[in-house]
N, C-alpha and C positions, 0 to 999 in steps of 0.2 A: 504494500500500500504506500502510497506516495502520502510523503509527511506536510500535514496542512503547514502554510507559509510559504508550501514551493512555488517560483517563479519562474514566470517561460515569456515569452516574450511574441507578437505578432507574428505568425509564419512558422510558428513552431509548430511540433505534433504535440496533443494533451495527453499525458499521460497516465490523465487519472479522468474519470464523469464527477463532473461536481461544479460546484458553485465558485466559478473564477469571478473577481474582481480585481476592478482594473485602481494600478497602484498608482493614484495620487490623492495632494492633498486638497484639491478642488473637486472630487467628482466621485462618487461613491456608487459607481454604477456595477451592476454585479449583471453575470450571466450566466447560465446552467450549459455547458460544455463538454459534451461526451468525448468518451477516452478514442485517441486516435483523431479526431477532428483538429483544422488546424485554426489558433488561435486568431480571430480577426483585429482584424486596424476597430478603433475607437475613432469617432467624429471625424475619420478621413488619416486620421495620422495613427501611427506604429506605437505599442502599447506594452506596459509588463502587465502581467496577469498574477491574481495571486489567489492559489487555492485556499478558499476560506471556507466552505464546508464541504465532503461527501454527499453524493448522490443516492 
C-alpha cells in the first residue's frame, strides 16, 4: 500500500485509487484517482498531487 502523503506529480502513473489533492497553499481541490490512471494538469498548469485518503 502506498503511504498517505505520497506525491507524484502531473503525467505520472497513480499508484495507489484514492483521494489525490493537489499541493498548494491557495487551493484545496481534491480528486478520487484510480490506481494506474495518469495524474492530470490542475486549471491548465502541471501539478503535485498528494494522496490524502484511500479508496
Amino acid at each position: 500500500m502506498t503511504p498517505l502523503g505520497t506525491k507524484k506529480r502531473t503525467g505520472e502513473s497513480c499508484p495507489e485509487s484514492g483521494v489525490w489533492k493537489v499541493d498548494s497553499l491557495y487551493d484545496s481541490t481534491t480528486a478520487p484517482i484510480a490506481r494506474g490512471n495518469i495524474f492530470p494538469p490542475y486549471k491548465g498548469n502541471a501539478v503535485t498531487w498528494i494522496l490524502s485518503r484511500y479508496a
